[in-house]
Each structure stands twice: as C-alpha cells, then as structure tokens.
C-alpha positions in Angstrom: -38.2 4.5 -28.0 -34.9 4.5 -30.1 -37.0 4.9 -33.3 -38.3 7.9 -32.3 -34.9 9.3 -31.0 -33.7 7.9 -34.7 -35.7 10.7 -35.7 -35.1 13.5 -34.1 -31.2 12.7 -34.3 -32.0 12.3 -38.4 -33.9 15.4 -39.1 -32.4 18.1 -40.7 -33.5 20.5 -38.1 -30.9 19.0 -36.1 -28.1 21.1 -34.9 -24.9 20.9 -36.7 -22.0 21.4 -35.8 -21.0 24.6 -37.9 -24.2 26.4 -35.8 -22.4 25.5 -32.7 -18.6 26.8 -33.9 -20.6 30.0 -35.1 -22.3 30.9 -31.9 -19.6 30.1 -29.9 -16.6 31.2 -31.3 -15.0 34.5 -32.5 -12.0 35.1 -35.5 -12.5 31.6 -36.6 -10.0 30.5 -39.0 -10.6 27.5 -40.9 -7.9 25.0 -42.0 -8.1 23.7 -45.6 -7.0 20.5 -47.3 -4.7 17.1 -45.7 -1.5 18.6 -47.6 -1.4 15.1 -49.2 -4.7 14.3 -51.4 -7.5 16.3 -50.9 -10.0 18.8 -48.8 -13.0 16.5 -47.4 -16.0 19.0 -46.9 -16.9 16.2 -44.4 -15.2 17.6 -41.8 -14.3 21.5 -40.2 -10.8 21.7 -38.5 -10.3 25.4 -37.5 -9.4 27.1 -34.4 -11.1 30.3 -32.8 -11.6 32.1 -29.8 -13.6 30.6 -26.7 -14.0 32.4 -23.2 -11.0 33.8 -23.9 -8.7 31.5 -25.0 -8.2 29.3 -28.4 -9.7 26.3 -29.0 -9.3 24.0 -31.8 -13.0 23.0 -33.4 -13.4 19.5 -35.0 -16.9 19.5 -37.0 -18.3 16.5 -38.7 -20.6 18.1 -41.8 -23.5 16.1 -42.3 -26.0 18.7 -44.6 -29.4 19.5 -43.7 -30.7 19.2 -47.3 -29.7 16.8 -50.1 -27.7 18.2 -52.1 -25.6 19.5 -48.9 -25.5 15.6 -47.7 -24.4 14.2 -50.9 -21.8 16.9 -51.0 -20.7 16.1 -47.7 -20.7 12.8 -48.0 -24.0 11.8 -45.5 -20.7 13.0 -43.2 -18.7 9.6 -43.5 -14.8 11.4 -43.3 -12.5 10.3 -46.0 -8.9 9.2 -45.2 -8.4 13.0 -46.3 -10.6 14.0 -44.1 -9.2 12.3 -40.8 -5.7 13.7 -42.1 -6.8 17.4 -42.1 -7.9 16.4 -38.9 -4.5 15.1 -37.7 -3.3 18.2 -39.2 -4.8 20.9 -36.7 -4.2 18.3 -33.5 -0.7 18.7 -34.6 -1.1 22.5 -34.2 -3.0 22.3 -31.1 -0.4 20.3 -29.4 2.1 22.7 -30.3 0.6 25.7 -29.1 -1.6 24.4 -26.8 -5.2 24.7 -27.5 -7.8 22.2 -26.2 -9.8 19.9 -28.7 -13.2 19.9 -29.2 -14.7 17.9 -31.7 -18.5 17.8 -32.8 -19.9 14.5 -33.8 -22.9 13.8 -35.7 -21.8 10.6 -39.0 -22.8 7.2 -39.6 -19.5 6.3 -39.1 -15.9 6.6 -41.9 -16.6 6.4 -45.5 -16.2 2.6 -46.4 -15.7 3.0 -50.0 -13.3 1.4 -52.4 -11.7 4.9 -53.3 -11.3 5.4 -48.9 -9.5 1.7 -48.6 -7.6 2.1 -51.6 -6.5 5.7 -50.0 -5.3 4.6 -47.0 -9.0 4.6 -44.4 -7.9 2.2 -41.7 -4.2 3.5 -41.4 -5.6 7.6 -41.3 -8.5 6.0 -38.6 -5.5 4.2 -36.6 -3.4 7.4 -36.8 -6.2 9.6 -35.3 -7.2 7.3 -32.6 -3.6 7.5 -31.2 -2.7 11.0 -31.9 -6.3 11.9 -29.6 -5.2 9.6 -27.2 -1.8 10.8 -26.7 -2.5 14.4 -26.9 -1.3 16.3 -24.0 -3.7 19.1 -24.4 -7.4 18.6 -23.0 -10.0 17.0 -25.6 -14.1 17.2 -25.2 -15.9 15.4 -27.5 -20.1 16.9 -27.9 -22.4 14.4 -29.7 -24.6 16.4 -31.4 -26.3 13.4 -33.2 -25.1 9.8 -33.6 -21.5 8.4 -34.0 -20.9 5.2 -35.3 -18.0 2.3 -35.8 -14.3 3.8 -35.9 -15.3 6.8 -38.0 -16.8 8.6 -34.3 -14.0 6.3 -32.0 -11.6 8.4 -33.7 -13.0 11.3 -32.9 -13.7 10.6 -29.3 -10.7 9.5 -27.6 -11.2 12.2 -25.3 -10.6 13.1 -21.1 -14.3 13.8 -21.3 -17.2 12.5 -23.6 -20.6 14.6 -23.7 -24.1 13.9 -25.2 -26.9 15.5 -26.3 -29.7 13.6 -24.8 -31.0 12.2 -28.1 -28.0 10.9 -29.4 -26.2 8.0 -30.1 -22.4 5.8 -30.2 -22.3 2.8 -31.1 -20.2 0.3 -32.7 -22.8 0.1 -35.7 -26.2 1.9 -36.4 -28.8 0.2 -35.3 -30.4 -0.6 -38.5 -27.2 -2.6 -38.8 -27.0 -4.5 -35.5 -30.8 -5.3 -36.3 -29.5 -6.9 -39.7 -26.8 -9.1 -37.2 -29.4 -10.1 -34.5 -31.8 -11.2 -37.6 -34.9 -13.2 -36.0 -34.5 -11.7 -32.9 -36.7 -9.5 -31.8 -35.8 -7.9 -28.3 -35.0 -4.2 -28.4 -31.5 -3.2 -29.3 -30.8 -2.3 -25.9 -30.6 -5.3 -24.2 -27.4 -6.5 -26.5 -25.7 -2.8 -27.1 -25.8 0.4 -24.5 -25.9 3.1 -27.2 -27.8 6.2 -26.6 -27.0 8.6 -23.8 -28.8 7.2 -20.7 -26.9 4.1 -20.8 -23.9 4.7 -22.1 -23.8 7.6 -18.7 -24.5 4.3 -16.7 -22.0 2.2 -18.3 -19.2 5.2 -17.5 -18.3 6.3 -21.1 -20.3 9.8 -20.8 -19.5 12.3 -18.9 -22.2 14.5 -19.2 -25.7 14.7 -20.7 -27.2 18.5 -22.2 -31.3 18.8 -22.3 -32.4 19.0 -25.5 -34.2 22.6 -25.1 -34.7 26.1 -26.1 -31.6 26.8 -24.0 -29.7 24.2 -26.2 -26.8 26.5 -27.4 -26.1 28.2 -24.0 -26.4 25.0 -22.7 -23.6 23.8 -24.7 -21.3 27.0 -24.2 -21.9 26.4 -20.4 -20.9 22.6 -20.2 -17.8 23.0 -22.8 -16.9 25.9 -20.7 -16.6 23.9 -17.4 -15.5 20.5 -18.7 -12.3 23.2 -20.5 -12.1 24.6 -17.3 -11.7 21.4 -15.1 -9.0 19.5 -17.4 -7.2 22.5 -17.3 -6.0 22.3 -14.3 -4.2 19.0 -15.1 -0.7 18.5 -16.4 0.2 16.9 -19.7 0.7 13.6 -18.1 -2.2 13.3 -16.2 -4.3 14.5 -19.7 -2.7 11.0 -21.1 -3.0 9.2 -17.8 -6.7 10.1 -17.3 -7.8 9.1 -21.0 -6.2 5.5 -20.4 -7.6 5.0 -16.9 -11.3 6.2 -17.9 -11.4 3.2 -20.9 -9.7 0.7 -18.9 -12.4 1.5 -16.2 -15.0 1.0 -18.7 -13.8 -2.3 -20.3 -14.0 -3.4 -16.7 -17.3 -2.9 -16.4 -18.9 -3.8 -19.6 -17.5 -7.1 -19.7 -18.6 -7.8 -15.8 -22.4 -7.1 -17.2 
C-alpha cells in the first residue's frame, strides 16, 4: 500500500507547487535571494492575489525532470532557502497576509556546505517565526514532507493533505534501514500518510486525488482562509500551541 502511494507521490506527473501558485493566484510577485548568502531555487516565497485578498505563497521546488531536480536540489531547502523564507513571513506579518506554504521535499539539505552555513539555527528560526505568527498559516502537502526540513514549514492553525501523501519524521526507506530485520509494515511503528495522521489529529483536512484536483484545492484553501480569519492574533498563536499539545497527548497514550 505505501509503496504504491511512494509512487504516485514520486512521479514527475505529480503536482508542484508552482502549478498550484499559477492557477490560483493573480499579480504574483516573487521574492528573490536571503539578503545574506544566496537565492535557493528550492523554494518560491512570493505573494499574490487570492479571492480577493493577498496571500503570501511558500513553494518547495522539487523538478519534474532531472536536470530541474538536480537544480533544485531533489527540493532539500538550504539554510538560504529557509531565510528567504523567513524573509516574506516577516512581510506577511507586517501587512497581514495569510501563509500558505506547499510541501512536497525529502526533508532540509543535510550537506556539509548547509551545517557549515548555519542549517539547524535557519530550521530553528523558521519553526518559531510560523509558530508565533499572528497571521493565519495553511500548510497543503502536495507530496511528502520529511524530518525538520517540512516541520518547519508546517507549523501551521491548519495542516492539509493530498490523499497520497506523506509527513514523517524520516522517509520510509529510512525508518526501514532503523527497523532492520523487522518486517511489519511501517505503519504499525509511524502514522505517516494522510489517513492516519487525520486519526491521530495532526490533519485537518484531506483533498481527493481527482480530475477536480486544482478546484479542489482553491475551494479547501479558500475555507480553511476564511475560517482562521475570523480569529484574533492571539487566538492564531493560542490555537497553533493547543492543536500540538493535543496531539502529543494522544500519540503517546497509543
């Protein structure tokens, strides 16, 4: 079962996240470089319109040919990369746009050249700039999101997935490697794909895999905007911390 989602979620028809920013968005304006090292092409920070208001678009860049995933990096986000996106939630806290962010990486680059530049401290800074935001954030897994890289990225009021996709704590290639000689399915030692991780509390929402995909998408960012709207800048902080507290309840009761 999750070898075949593995798949899907791999394949370079999959949809990325510049498709999604393009059909959904209008006067995008993209935001180039950290303004301390570099411009990761891992990773799209720009804002546009959506339904009428602006919204501030985080993409993770993975490449649907070779050559685009080698230039992107597989989309594993230098400490460059996690700086530009610090960058624009600066600006959407100060004007006030919501956060979305796309997710589809095998996790942060884990390179010498990213420790050497700072990886855990830029992973660390965007964790707690999400979680403290006092604008709305939405994070859409369009594919899978592994280890810190994709926590980063979804310290978010509401978590949605696509229903073949993935967060984990590791890929499950590697959490095979840890189990070694055991042999039950991944599942039973680590919720990770949509379906459970919606039992376990973490996701919000799942979107059908369809024809309808895209509309699907506009319709379900569209409410979930809608909804956190309504709520102040302290409850935005207040509900973030409640939902993971909840959560850590309940995995370790299982």
């Amino acid at each position: 079962m999750l070898e075949e989602q593995l798949k899907k979620i791999r394949s370079a028809q999959r949809i990325s996240a510049a498709t999604v920013i393009a059909a959904l968005t209008t006067d995008f304006f993209v935001l180039h470089g950290d303004r301390l090292q570099a411009d990761d092409p891992a990773v799209t920070v720009g804002y546009g319109h959506f339904h009428q208001q602006t919204v501030l678009f985080v993409g993770v860049n993975r490449g649907a040919n070779l050559q685009q995933r080698l230039d992107y990096h597989f989309g594993a986000l230098s400490p460059a990369g996690y700086r530009k996106v610090s960058r624009g939630l600066t600006q959407a806290e100060k004007f006030g746009w919501p956060v979305v962010t796309l997710i589809n990486m095998p996790g942060a680059a884990a390179d010498v050249a990213a420790e050497l530049n700072g990886q855990s401290q830029a992973l660390a800074t965007t964790i707690s700039q999400m979680g403290h935001l006092t604008v709305p954030n939405v994070a859409l897994f369009l594919g899978e999101g592994e280890s810190g890289g994709a926590l980063a990225l979804a310290n978010c009021n509401r978590i949605i997935m696509l229903a073949n996709s993935l967060y984990s704590v590791a890929s499950p290639e590697a959490v095979q490697a840890i189990l070694k000689d055991k042999q039950q399915a991944l599942a039973n030692y680590l919720p990770m794909t949509a379906d459970q991780l919606k039992q376990l509390g973490l996701v919000d929402q799942i979107i059908a895999e369809d024809e309808q995909l895209l509309p699907h998408i506009e319709q379900v960012l569209q409410q979930q905007l809608t909804e956190l709207g309504h709520l102040s800048a302290k409850q935005l902080q207040q509900q973030r911390t409640e939902k993971y507290l909840a959560i850590l309840d309940r995995f370790t009761d299982q």
